[in-house]
Every structure is written in C-alpha cells, then in structure tokens.
C-alpha positions as CSV (number, residue, x, y, z in Angstrom):
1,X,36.1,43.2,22.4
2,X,37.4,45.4,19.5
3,X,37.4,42.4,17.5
4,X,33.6,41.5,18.4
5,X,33.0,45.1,17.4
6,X,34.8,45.3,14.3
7,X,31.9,42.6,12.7
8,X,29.2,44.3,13.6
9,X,28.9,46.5,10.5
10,X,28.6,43.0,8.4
11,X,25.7,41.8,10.5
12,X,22.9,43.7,9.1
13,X,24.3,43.3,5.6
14,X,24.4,39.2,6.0
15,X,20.9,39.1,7.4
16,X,19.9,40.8,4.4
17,X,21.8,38.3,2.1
18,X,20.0,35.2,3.9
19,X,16.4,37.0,4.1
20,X,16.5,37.4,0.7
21,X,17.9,34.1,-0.5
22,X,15.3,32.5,1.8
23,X,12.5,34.5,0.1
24,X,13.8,33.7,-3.8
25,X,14.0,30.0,-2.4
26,X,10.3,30.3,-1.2
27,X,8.6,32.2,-4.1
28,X,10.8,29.2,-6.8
29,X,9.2,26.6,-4.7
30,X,5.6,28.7,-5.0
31,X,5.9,29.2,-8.9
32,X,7.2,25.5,-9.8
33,X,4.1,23.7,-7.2
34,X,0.9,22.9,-8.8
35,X,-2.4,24.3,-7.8
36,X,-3.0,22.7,-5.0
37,X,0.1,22.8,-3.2
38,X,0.6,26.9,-3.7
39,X,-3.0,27.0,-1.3
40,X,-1.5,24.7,0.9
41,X,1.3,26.6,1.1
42,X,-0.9,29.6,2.0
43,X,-2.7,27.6,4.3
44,X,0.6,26.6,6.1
45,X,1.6,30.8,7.0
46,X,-1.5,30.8,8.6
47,X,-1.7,28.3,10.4
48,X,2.0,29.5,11.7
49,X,1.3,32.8,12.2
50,X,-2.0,31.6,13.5
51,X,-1.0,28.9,15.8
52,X,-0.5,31.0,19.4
53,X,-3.6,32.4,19.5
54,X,-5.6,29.5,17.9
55,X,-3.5,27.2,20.6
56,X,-4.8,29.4,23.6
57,X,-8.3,29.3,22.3
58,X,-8.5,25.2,22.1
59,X,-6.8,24.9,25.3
60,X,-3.8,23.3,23.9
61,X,-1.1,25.4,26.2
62,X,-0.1,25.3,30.0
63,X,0.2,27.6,32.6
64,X,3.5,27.5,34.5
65,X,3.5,29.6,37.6
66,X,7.2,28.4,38.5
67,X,9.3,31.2,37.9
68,X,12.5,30.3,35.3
69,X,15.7,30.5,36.4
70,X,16.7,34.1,35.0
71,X,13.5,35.2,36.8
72,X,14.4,33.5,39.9
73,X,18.0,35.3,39.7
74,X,17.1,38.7,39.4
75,X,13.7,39.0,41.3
76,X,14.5,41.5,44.1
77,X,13.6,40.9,47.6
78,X,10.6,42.6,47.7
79,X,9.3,42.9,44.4
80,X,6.1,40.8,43.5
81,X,6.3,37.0,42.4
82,X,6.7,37.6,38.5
83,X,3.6,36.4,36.2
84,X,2.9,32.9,34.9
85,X,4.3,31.8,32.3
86,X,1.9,30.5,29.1
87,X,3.7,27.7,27.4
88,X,2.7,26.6,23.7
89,X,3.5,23.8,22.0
90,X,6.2,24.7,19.1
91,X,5.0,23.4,15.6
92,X,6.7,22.9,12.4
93,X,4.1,22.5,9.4
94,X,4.7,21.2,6.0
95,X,1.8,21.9,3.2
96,X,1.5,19.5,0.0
97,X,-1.2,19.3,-2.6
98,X,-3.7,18.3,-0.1
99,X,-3.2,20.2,3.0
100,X,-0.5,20.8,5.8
101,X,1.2,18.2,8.1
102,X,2.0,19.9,11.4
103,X,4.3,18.1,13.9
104,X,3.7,19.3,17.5
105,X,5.5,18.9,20.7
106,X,3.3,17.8,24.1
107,X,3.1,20.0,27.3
108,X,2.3,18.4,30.4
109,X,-1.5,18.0,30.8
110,X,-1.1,18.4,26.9
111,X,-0.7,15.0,25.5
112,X,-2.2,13.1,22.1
113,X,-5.3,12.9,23.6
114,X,-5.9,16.7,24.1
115,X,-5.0,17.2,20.7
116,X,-7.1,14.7,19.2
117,X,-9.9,15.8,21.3
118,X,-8.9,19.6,19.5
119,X,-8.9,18.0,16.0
120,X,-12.5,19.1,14.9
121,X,-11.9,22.4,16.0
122,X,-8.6,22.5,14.0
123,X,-10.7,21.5,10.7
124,X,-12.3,24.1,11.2
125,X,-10.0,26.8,12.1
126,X,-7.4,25.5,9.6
127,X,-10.6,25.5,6.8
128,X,-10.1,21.4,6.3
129,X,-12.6,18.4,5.1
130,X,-10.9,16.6,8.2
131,X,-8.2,16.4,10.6
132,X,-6.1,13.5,12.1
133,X,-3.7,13.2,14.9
134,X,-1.1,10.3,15.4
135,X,1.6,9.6,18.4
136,X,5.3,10.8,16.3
137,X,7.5,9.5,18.5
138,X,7.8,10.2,22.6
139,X,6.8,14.0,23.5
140,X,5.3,14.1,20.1
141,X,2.3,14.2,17.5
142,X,2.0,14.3,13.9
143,X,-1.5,16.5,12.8
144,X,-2.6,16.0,9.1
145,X,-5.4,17.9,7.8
146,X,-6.4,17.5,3.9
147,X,-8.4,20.7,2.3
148,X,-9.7,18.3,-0.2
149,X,-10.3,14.7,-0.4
150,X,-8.0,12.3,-1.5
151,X,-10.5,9.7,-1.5
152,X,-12.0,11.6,-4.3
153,X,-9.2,12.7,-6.1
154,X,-7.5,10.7,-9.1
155,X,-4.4,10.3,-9.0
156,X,-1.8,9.0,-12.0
157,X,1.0,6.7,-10.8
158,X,4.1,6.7,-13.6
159,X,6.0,4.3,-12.9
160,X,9.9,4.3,-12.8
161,X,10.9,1.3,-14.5
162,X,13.3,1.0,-11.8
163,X,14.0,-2.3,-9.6
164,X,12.1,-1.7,-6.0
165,X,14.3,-1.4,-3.2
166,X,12.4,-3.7,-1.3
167,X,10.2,-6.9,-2.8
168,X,8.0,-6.8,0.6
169,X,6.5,-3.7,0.3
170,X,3.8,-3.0,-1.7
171,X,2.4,0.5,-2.4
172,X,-1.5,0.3,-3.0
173,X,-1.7,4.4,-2.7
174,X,-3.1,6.7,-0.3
175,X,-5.6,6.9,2.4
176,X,-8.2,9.3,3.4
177,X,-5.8,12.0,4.8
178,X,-3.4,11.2,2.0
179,X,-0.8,9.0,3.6
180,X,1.3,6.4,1.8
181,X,-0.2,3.1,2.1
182,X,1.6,0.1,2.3
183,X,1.4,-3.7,2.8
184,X,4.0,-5.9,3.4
185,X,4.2,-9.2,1.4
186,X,7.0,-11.3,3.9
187,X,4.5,-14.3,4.1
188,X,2.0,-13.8,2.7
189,X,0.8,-16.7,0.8
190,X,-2.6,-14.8,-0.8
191,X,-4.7,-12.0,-1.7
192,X,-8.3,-11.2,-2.5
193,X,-9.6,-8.4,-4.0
194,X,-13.0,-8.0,-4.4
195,X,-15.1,-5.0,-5.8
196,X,-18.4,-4.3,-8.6
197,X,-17.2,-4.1,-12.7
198,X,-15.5,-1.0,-13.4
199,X,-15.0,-0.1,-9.9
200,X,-10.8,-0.6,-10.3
201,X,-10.1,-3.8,-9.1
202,X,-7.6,-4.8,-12.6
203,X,-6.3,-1.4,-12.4
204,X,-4.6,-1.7,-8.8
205,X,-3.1,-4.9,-9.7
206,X,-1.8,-3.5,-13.0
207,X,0.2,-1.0,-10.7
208,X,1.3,-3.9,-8.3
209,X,2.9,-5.7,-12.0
210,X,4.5,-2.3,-13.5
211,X,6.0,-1.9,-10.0
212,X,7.7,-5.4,-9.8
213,X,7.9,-5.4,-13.4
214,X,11.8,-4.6,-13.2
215,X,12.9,-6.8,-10.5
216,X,14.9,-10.2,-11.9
217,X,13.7,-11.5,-8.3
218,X,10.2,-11.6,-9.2
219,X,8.1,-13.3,-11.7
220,X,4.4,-13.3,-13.0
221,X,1.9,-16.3,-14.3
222,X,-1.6,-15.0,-15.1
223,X,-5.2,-16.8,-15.5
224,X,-7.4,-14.5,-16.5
225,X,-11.2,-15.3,-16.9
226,X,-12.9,-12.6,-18.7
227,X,-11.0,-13.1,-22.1
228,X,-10.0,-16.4,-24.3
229,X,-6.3,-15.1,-25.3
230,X,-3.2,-13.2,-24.4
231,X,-4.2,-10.7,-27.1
232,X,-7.4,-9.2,-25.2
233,X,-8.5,-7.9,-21.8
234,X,-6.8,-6.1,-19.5
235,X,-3.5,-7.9,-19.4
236,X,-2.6,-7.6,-23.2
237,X,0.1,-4.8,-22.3
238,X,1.9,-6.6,-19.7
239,X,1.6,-10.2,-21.3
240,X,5.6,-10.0,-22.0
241,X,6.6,-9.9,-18.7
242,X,4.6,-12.9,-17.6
243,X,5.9,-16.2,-18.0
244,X,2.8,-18.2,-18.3
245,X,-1.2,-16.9,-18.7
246,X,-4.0,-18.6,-20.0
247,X,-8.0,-17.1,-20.8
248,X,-10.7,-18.7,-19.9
249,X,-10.2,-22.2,-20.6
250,X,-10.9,-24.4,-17.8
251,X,-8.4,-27.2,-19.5
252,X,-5.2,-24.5,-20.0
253,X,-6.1,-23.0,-16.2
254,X,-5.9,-26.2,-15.4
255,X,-2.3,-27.4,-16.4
256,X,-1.4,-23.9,-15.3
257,X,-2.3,-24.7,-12.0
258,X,-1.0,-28.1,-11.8
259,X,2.3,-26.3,-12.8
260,X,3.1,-23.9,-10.1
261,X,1.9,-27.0,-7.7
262,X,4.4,-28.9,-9.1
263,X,6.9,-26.1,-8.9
264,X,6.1,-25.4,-5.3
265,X,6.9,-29.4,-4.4
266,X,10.2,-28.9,-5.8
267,X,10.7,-26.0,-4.0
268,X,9.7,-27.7,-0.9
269,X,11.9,-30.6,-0.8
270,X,15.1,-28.1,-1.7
271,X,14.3,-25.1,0.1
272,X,16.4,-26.5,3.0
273,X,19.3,-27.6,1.1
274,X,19.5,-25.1,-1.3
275,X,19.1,-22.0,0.5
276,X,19.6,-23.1,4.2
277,X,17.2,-21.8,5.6
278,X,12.7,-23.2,5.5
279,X,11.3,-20.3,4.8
280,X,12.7,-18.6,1.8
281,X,11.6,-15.1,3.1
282,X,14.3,-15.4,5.7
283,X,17.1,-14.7,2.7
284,X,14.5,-12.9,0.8
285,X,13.9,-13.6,-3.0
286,X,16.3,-13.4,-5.8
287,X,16.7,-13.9,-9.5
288,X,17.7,-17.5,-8.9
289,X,14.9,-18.1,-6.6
290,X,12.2,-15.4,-7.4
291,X,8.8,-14.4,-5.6
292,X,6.3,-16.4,-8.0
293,X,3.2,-14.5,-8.3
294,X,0.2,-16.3,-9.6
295,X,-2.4,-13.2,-10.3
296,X,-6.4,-15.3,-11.1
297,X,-8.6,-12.4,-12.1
298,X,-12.6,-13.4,-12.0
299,X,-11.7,-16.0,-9.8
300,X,-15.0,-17.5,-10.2
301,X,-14.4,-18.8,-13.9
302,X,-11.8,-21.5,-12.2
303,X,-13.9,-22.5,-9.3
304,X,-17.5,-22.1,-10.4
305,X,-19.9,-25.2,-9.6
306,X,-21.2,-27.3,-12.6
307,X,-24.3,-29.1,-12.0
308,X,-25.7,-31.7,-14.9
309,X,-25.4,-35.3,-15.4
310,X,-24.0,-35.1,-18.4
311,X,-20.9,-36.0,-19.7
312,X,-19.7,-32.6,-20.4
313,X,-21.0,-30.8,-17.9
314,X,-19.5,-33.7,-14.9
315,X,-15.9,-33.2,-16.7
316,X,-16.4,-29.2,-15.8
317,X,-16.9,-29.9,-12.9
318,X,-14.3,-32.4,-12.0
319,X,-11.9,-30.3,-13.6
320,X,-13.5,-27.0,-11.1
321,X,-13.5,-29.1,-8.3
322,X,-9.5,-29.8,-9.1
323,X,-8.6,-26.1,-9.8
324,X,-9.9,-25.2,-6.3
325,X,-8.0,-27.9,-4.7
326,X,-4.7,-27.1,-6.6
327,X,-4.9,-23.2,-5.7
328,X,-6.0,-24.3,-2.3
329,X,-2.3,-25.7,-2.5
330,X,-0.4,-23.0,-3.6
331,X,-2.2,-21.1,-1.0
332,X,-1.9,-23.1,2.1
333,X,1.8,-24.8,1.1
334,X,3.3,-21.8,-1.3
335,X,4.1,-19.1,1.6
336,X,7.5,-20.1,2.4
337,X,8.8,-21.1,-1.0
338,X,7.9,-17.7,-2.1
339,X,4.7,-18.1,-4.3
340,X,2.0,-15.4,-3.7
341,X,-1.6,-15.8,-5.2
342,X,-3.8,-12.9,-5.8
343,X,-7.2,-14.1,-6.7
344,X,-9.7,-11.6,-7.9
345,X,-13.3,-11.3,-8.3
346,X,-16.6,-9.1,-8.2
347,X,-17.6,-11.0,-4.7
348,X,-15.8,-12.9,-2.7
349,X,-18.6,-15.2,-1.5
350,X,-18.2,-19.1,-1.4
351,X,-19.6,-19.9,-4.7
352,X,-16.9,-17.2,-6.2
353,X,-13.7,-18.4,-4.1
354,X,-14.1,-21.1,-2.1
355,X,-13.8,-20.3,1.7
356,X,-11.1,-22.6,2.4
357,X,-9.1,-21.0,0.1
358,X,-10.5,-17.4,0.9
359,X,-10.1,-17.3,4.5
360,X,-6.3,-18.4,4.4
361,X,-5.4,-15.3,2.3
362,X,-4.5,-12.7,5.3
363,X,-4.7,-9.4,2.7
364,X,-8.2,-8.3,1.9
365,X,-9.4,-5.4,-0.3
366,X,-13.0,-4.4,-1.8
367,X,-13.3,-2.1,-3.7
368,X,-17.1,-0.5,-4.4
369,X,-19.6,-3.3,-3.3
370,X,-23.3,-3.3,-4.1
371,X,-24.6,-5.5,-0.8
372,X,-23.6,-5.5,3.0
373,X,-23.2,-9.7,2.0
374,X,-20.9,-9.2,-0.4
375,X,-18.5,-7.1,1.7
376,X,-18.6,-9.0,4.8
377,X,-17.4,-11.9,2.4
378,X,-14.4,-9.6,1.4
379,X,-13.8,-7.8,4.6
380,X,-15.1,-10.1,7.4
381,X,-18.0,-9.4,9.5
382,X,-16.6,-6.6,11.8
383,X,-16.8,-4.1,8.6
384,X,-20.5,-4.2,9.8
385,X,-18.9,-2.1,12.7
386,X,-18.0,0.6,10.7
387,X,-20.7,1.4,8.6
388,X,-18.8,4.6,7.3
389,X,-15.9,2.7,6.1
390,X,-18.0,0.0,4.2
391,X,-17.4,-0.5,0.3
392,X,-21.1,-0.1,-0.3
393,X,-20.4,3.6,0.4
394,X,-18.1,4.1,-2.7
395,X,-20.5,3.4,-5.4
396,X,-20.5,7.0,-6.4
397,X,-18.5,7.6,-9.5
398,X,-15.9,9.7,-7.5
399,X,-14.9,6.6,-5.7
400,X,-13.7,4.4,-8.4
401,X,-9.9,3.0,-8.2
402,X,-11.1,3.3,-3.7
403,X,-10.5,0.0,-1.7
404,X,-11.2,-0.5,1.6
405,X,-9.2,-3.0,3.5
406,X,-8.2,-3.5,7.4
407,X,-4.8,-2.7,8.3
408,X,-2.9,-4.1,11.1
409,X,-1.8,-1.7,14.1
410,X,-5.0,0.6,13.0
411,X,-8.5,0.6,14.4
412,X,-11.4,-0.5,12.1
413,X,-11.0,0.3,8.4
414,X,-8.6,2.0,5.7
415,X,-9.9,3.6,3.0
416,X,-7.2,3.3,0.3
417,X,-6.9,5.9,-3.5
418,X,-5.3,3.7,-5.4
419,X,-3.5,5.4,-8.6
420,X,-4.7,5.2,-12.2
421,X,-1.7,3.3,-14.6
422,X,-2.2,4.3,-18.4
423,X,-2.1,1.6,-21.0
424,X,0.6,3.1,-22.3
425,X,2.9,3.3,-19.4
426,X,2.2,-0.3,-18.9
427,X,3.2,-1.2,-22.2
428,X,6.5,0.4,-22.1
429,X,7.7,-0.8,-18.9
430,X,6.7,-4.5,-19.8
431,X,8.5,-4.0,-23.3
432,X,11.7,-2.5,-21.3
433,X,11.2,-5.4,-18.9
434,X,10.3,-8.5,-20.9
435,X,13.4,-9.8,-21.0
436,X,13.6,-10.4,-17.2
437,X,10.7,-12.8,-17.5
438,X,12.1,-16.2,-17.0
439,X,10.5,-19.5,-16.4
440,X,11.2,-20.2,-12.2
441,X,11.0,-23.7,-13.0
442,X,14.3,-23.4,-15.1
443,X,15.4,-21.2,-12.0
444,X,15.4,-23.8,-9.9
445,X,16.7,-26.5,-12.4
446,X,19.8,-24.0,-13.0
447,X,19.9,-23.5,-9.0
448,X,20.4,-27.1,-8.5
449,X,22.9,-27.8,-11.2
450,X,25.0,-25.0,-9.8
451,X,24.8,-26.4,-6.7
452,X,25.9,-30.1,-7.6
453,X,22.1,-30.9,-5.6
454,X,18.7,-32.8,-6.4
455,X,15.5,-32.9,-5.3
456,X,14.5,-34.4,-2.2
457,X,12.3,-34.7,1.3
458,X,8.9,-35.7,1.5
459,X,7.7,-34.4,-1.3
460,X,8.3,-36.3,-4.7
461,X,8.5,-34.5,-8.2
462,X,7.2,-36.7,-11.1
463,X,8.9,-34.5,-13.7
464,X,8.7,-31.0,-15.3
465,X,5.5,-29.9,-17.0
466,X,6.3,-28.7,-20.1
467,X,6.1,-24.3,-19.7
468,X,3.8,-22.2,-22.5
469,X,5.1,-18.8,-23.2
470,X,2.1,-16.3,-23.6
C-alpha cells in the first residue's frame, strides 16, 4: 500500500507529459496536412464529440433494461430496479483530404442496415456531398463520407519508379467516395477502354505503363493509330520501354500482330514443360517469362472495314480482316501464357472492335460518352439500369480523366478518378527503365536453352519473326 502511495505524486505530472506530447503530435500533423485534410481534421472532432447525441437522434443506440452485473451486486433489497441502460456504438474516425472514415461497432437491432438506412442523415449532420456504409468485418461497419467530390477533383499520380509488389493488381484510382480502386489482372486476357477525344482515355493507360514500367517481369508492344511514328503522339515519352510499336500503318500493325501470335504458339507448346504448370499465372510472371502487354490505341485503325473493288482498297481490307483475326488470337488463346491486350478506342461498337473480340475481354471502362449506344457497347446493356452511373453523364469538363466500369462483388456501376501522369514524369521513369525492355521472344529462346528444351505440342512454330526496336 505504501508503495502504491508513494507514486501517486508522479501521476498528475505523467499525464501532463503525455497530454502534451499528444497535442504537439496533433497540431505537427495539422501544420504539415494540406488544405483539405486540416478541415477534415476539423470535421473529424466533431463528429467525435458530436457522435452521442447525433447517435440518439438517428436511432442508432439500444436500450438495455437488464441491469449489469455491478448493478445487480449492490442493488439493495428494496431499492427500485436501477434505469436502463442507453448503449452507443463506439466509433473511431479518421479524416483525409476528402472527409472522415468512421469505423463503427453494431448493437443488437443496430446492424449495417440501420446504419445505411441513417446515411443521408449523416451527410447531413456531418456537412458531406454523400455518405457510404460498408460491412468491416463481423460486428462491424466502415462509414465514409467525402466533403467534396472526388469524382471532380484532379488528382496527380507520381510515380515511384519502383518495381510493384504485385503484377496482378492494377491501380486505376479512386471512386466516388475516394476509395482505392483496383483490378486484378490473374487472367485476364483483355481490356477495352472506351471514352470521347480528350476525355482521358491515353492518360490512364500512361499510368498503367509508368507503373509496370520498373518490373523485369513485364513487357510492352504498342500499335498506336493516331500517329505514323514513334516520335509523335501520346506514347513518344515511354517509347523506350516498349519493345516493339508501330503508327498507323496497316502493313507494320500487321507483322506486329502476326508476331505476338507467333510468340504466344511458342509459349503454348512449352508452357507445360518449361514452367510445369498450363497456366503461367499459377507461378506468376517473371523476367524470363514476362506478362506481355500488347496496348492498340484507336483500335479502329486496325480493324476498320474497307469497301471498294479495287486493288488497293481489297488488300486493306484483307490485311483488316487479318489483324482482327490475329488479335482475336491473342485474345482468346493469350490468357494463360501471360499476354494481356488492351485495345482502345472512342466507341466500342462492332465496326470499332469487332464483337468477337470485344466481348471476350472481361475488363470494361468508358470514359465520357456522347450516346446511350455507345456506352452500352462499352459497358453492356444493364448500364441502362443505372442511369446515374452512365458515361454520358461525365461530359462536363470536371469529369475528364472519370471512367466508369462494373466491378465484381459491387452492385451496378463504379465511377472511377483516374490520376493525371505529367509528360515529364513519364519520361523519366521510361529513361530510368529502358533498359529492362527486352524482346520476350529472346526470353523464351534463353528460357529454353537454359533448360536443355524445345518447342513442342500441338502447336507448330515456323520460325522467329525478325523483332523492330522502336
């Protein structure tokens, strides 16, 4: 007991030490955030200090009239029953440059559907553009509610220049209540984005390539239809870490083409011997055997339909007609050898990407769209559903660099910001990374001398195409 006693002059002195070196930790944090987080951070006292009363008022407590167990102890014979107990949900909030993230425990009779039902009233008591709530586990939820808009905020990505930790995740940005987005790419054999000039379509898959830029295990081929040359367009600052791109000539997409086809029949017949397993994405991919993107930006220059009887005009469209069937190829055959096409264009219709290439590609995105037609061809007819969510709804300004796209476990539609990547950034992490860019061909012929094997199975290979550098 004396000993007990002989720290209690120290107590009020060490609460002292810790209340103040809580409160310098709190106002550093205040000074070093940006804008928008210091209101969030504001927002987030009151909506702690706020959070009985406001709890009471959206009927988000409980009324227990079962005495505890102290009160059961010492309640005196006669004395009256003691009062009900109100029970509230403890919180613990979190603010960041868009608003706060409150995780809540459930009551009985207060479950995820009581709060959800609660959430507009939230918005409003909390001062938010919208509030969401999500299951967090058993007993729990997880309540976001953004001040302002992500959807209509820019955001800058810079990226690290360091290898991703994993190659099956890609980060397209953030949704409407400013949650990371992410796809995974583990068979995925092809993409489509969609979207009007302008509306950022070339600038999310800039941010895909800066991203996988530093990884040995992945490698890039480009055919991009809106310029003649390496030199121009879009693509000229991350032209070094691609191992093959061609312009708008139908003759160079061509033999492009007819290369990664030929790549992906090697793969085919020595997948099994070479890395024991059918589907590469089973051991994952690696600098030996990398993930071979193929990115086709205005898809439509590769598939379009020539109609003439002329001679020049009937080789265009021979040659067309061949480009659609070898992506159709790559597409349908490439998932388990690891080759991934993106195609890109302004619609997504048949005449742009032909639908038997289009519908096998199980990743969608539109960005801004001008017709209902052209984002049902993007999206699928059920974005007719959700009228809100539709593409056609971001033509505003404010919306560029804003994809929509459906995302599996989640009802309807995700809006999607996806950063901004400066020219420059992507120049310097293609410079830093250029010498990663390897021909997967030559991969694969190393691979198999290493390994003392050849090529075999169904699938014969005539030969290697010759590669062009960009």
């Amino acid at each position: 007991m004396e000993a007990v006693t002989g720290y209690a002059p120290y107590a009020l002195p060490i609460a002292t030490a810790l209340t103040v070196v809580w409160l310098l930790v709190t106002v550093v944090r205040y000074v070093r955030a940006d804008k928008g987080t210091r209101v969030s951070m504001r927002q987030a006292v009151r909506v702690r200090w706020g959070w009985v009363r406001l709890a009471r008022m959206a009927g988000l407590t409980v009324t227990d009239k079962t005495p505890g167990l102290l009160a059961q102890i010492t309640a005196q014979k006669d004395s009256p029953p003691p009062a009900p107990r109100v029970l509230t949900p403890k919180i613990k909030v979190k603010p960041d440059r868009f608003g706060v993230i409150v995780r809540a425990r459930t009551l009985p009779q207060v479950g995820l559907e009581e709060y959800q039902k609660s959430a507009r009233f939230l918005a409003d008591a909390w001062r938010c553009t919208r509030v969401s709530v999500l299951p967090d586990g058993p007993g729990r939820v997880v309540i976001r509610g953004v001040r302002s808009d992500p959807l209509t905020t820019p955001t800058e990505h810079r990226p690290t220049g360091r290898p991703p930790g994993d190659l099956t995740r890609w980060e397209l940005g953030v949704d409407e209540y400013a949650a990371q987005v992410c796809v995974s790419l583990a068979n995925v054999p092809g993409v489509t984005v969609a979207g009007t000039p302008g509306a950022g379509k070339t600038s999310g898959v800039n941010k895909f390539v800066c991203d996988f830029a530093p990884s040995p295990a992945v490698q890039i081929a480009t055919a991009d239809g809106k310029v003649s040359r390496a030199s121009e367009g879009d693509y000229a600052d991350l032209v070094k870490r691609m191992f093959a791109f061609c312009g708008d000539d139908l003759d160079e997409a061509n033999a492009l083409f007819k290369r990664l086809v030929e790549l992906r029949k090697r793969r085919s017949a020595t997948i099994r011997d070479v890395l024991g397993v059918k589907n590469m994405w089973h051991v994952g991919p690696s600098p030996e055997w990398p993930l071979t993107v193929l990115i086709i930006d205005e898809a439509h220059t590769y598939f379009r339909e020539y109609k003439g009887s002329d001679a020049t005009t009937k080789r265009l469209a021979a040659l067309t007609a061949e480009n659609a069937r070898l992506v159709e190829d790559l597409v349908k055959k490439g998932r388990s050898v690891g080759i991934l096409v993106i195609l890109i264009s302004q619609k997504t219709t048949g005449d742009a990407i032909p639908t038997f290439i289009r519908d096998v590609c199980p990743i969608g995105l539109s960005f801004a769209q001008k017709t209902v037609e052209a984002a049902v061809a993007a999206l699928g007819d059920d974005i007719r559903n959700w009228p809100d969510a539709s593409p056609v709804t971001l033509q505003d300004p404010a919306y560029v660099g804003v994809a929509v796209m459906a995302m599996q476990g989640r009802p309807g539609y995700t809006r999607i910001r996806t950063p901004y990547v400066s020219d420059a950034d992507a120049a310097r992490v293609a410079e830093a990374t250029s010498h990663l860019t390897a021909d997967p061909a030559l991969c694969l012929d190393a691979l198999l001398d290493a390994t003392g094997r050849a090529a075999s199975g169904e699938d014969e290979w005539d030969g290697p195409v010759s590669p062009s550098k960009p």
